[in-house]
N, C-alpha and C positions, 0 to 999 in steps of 0.2 A: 159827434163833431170831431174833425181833425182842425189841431192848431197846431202848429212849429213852436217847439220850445225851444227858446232862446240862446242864443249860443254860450258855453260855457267861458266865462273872461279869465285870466289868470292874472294875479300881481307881478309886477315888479320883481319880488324874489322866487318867480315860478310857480305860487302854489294859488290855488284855486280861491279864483272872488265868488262870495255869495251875493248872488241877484236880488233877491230878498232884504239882505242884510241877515237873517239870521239863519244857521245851519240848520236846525229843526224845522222848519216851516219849507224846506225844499224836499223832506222826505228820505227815502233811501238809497244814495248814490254809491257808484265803484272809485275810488282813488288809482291814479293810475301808480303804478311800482314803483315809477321813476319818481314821484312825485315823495311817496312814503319814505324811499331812501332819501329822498335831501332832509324830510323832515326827524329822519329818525338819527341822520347823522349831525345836523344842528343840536337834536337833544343831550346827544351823548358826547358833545364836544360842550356844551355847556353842563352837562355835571360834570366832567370830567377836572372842569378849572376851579378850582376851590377860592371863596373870597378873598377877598386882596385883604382884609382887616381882622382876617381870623387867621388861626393857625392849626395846621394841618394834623389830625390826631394819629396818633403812634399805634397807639389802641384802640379799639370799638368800645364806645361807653358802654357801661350797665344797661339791660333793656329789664324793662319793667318787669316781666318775672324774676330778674335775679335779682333787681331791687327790692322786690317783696320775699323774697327767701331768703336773704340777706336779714331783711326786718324781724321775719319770724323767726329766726337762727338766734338772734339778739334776744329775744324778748324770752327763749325757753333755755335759755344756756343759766343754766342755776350754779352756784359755788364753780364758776367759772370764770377768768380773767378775759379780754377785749382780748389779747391777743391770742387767746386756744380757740374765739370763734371765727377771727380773719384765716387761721392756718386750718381752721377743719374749712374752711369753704375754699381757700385755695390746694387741698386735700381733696374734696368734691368736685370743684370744674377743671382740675388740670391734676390731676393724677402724676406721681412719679415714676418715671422709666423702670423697672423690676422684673426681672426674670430669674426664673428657677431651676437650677441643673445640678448635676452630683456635687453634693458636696464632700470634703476631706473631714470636715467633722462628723457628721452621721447622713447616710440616706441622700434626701433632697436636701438644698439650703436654696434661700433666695440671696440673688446679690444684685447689685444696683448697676443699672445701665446710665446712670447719668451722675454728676459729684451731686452730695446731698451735704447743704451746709450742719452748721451744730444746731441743736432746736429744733428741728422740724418736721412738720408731721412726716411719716414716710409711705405709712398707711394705718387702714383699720382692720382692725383682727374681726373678721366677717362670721355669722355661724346662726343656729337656732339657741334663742334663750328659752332653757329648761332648768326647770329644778331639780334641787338635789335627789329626788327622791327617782325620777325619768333618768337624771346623769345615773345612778349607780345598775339601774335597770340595763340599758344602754351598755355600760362596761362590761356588764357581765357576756351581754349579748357579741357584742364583737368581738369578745374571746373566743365563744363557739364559732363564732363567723369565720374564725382564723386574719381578722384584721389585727396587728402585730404594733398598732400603732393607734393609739385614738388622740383627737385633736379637743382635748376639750378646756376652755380657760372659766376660772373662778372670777365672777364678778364682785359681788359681796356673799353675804351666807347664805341667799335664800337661791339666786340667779349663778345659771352656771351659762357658758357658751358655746353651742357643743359644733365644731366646723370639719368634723370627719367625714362627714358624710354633704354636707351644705358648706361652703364657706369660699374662702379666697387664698391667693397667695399666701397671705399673711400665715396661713397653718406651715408653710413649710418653713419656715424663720427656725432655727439652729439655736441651742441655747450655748451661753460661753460666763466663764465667771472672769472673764474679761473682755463683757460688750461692747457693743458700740451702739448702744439701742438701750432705751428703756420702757416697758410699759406704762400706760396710765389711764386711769380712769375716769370720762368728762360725760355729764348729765346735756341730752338735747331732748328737747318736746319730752320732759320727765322719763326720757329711757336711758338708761346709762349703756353710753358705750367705750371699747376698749379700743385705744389708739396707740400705734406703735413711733415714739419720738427717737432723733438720733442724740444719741449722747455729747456726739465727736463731729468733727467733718472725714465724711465717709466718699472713699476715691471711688475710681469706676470699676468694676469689676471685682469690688469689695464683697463680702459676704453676711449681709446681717444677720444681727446676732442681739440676744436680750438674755436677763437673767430670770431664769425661771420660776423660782424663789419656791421650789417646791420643801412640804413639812418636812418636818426630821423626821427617817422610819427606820422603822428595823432592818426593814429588806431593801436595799441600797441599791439605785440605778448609776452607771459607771456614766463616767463624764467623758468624755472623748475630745473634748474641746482643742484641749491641747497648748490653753496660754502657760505663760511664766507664773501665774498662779492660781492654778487651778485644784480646787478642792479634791479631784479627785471623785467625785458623785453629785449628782444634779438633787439628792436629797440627802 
């Protein structure tokens, strides 16, 4: 059987009337392009205007996964104050400007591409936690290796942090017995980790620096640092 389907009406504002009344029940039709841009530029001129009774956000709020890591950051941060878990998570999602090039102290140093106020995280000393017993194994070996440098930081007695070979910027950080940096160590999801805080407010182009706090030894590494008080050897 041939019947004439009925001809297609359109409203008022151009866009296609359903015969039927509902869009499902006419089955699978073409929209013509003209039609799709009026409707696609209506949509995007109504987001586009934000409520008259609300006010316009500056920021994009929290979205649910940082809500909940936010939560679980809280809830595992042990011998820890409210404000070292706001600045380890604004340490996490927005990272500080940091770049590494010769330094006048020794070798590499890191220095800051952007002003770093006083307090605040600048980073975290990245690396594999080993023990003591892998760290002395390890020393010996990249002596043979002719590595001339090892990156390795003490966490408590038993956890050492070894970033010579794994790690992050943070290994090239310069030691100075007049820093502007200091280490410290803060407990998340029961791992302790090592974060590097500014002392001072730190300019651009500055060069961080912390104190190494290496033992007293017999055999003496020379300090090169170069402040108005400086010891003279980094042990």
């Amino acid at each position: 059987t041939s019947f004439s389907t009925p001809k297609k009406k359109k409203r008022d504002d151009g866009m296609r009337e359903h015969v039927t009344g509902c869009a499902r029940s006419e089955g699978y039709y073409k929209i013509d392009k003209k039609d799709k841009l009026k409707y696609l530029n209506n949509s995007r001129a109504f987001a586009e205007e934000p409520p008259a009774d609300t006010q316009v956000r500056t920021h994009p709020p929290l979205t649910a996964g940082r809500r909940s890591e936010q939560r679980r950051l809280l809830s595992s941060f042990t011998g820890s104050c409210d404000s070292d878990l706001l600045k380890f998570n604004q340490l996490k999602f927005r990272k500080k400007k940091l770049k590494f090039c010769k330094s006048h102290i020794h070798d590499w140093g890191l220095f800051a591409m952007e002003p770093i106020a006083a307090d605040e995280m600048v980073i975290e000393y990245v690396g594999q936690n080993i023990r003591q017993v892998i760290a002395d194994m390890r020393e010996k070996r990249y002596e043979d290796e002719g590595i001339g440098s090892s990156y390795m930081f003490r966490v408590d007695h038993d956890t050492i942090i070894d970033a010579t070979k794994c790690g992050n910027f943070a290994r090239f950080i310069n030691h100075s017995c007049n820093p502007n940096c200091y280490a410290k160590v803060i407990t998340v999801e029961s791992q302790k980790k090592i974060v590097i805080y500014s002392k001072q407010h730190i300019n651009v182009n500055e060069e961080i620096t912390y104190d190494y706090k290496f033992p007293i030894e017999d055999v003496k590494i020379p300090c090169l640092c170069g402040s108005e008080n400086c010891r003279g050897t980094l042990n």
